[in-house]
C-alpha positions in Angstrom: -8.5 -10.6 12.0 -4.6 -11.5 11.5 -4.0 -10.6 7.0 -1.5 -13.5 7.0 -3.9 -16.1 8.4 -6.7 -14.9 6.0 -4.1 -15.2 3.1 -2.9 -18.2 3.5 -6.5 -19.5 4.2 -7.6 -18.0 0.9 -4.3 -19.6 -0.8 -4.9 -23.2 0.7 -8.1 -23.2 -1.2 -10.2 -26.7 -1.6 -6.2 -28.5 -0.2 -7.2 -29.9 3.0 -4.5 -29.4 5.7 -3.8 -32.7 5.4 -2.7 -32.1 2.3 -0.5 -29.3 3.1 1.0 -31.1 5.7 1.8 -34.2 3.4 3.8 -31.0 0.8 5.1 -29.2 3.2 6.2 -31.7 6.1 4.4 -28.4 8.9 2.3 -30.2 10.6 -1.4 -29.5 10.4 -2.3 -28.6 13.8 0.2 -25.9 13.6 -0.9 -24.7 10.4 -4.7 -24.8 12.1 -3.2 -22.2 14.7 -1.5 -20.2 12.1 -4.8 -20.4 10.0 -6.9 -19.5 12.9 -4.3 -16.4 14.0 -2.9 -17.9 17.0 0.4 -18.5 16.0 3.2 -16.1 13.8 4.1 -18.3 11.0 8.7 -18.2 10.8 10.1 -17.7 7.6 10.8 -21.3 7.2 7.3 -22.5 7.3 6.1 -19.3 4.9 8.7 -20.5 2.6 7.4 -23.7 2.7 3.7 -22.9 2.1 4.7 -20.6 -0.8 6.4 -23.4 -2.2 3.2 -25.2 -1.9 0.9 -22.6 -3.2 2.8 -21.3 -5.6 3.2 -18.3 -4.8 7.0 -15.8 -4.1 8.0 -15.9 -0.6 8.4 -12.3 -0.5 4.4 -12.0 -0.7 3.9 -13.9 2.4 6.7 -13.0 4.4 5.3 -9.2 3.8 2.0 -10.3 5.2 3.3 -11.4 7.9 5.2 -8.4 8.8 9.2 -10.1 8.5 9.9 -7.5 6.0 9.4 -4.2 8.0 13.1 -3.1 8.0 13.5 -3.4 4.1 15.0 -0.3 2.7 12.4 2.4 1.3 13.7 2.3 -2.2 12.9 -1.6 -2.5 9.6 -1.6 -1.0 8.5 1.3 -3.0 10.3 -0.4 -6.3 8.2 -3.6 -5.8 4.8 -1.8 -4.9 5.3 0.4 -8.2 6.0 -3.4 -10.1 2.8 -4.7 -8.9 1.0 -1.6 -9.6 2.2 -1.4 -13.0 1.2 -5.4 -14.0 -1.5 -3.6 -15.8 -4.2 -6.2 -16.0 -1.8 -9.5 -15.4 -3.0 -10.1 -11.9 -6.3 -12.0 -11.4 -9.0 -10.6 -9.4 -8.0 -13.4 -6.4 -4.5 -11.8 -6.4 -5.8 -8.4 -6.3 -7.5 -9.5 -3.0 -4.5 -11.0 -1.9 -2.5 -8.0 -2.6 -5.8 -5.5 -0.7 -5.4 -8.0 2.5 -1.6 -7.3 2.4 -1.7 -3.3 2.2 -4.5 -3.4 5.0 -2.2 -6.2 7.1 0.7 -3.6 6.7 -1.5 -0.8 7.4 -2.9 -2.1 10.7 0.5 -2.8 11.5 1.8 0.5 10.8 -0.9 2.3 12.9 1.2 4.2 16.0 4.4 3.8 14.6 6.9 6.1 12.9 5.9 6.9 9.3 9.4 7.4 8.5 10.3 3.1 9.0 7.3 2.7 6.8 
């Protein structure tokens, strides 16, 4: 299963994609497909959707895979910031954060561990 779609899934909650669509101006078929893992959401419309679910753009864009050629020192830098919350995160953005390190990881599989 595609970690973006499941995350934003899990995000939309009890919204109806209606709803979305009325925030966001995406329409909701497309956000069905993205939903259902047939379609790569852009930056634009992950923007917009974080905007709607309150949630940093940076999270979702790194779900999605746009952030794979961010230098080493900044991906480390944020991983060590969300490790060291210490408690502030809830138990639904703990599984948000799993379903991003396992999206990455799948990702990652076959590829050089150096451009991780």
């Amino acid at each position: 299963m595609n970690g973006i779609a499941e995350i934003l899934r899990s995000l939309r909650g009890e919204m109806s994609l209606r709803e979305v669509e009325n925030v966001t101006s995406v329409s909701r078929s497309y956000l069905s497909r993205v939903e259902n893992g047939l379609r790569k959401p852009s930056a634009e419309v992950l923007s917009k959707l974080a905007d709607c679910y309150g949630v940093d753009p940076l999270f979702l864009y790194g779900a999605a895979g746009l952030l794979k050629d961010a230098p080493e020192e900044k991906t480390l830098s944020d991983l060590a910031a969300v490790v060291n919350a210490g408690g502030r995160l809830s138990s639904e953005q703990v599984k948000l954060l799993r379903l991003v390190a396992e999206s990455m990881l799948s990702d990652a599989e076959g590829k050089d561990p150096s451009r991780l």
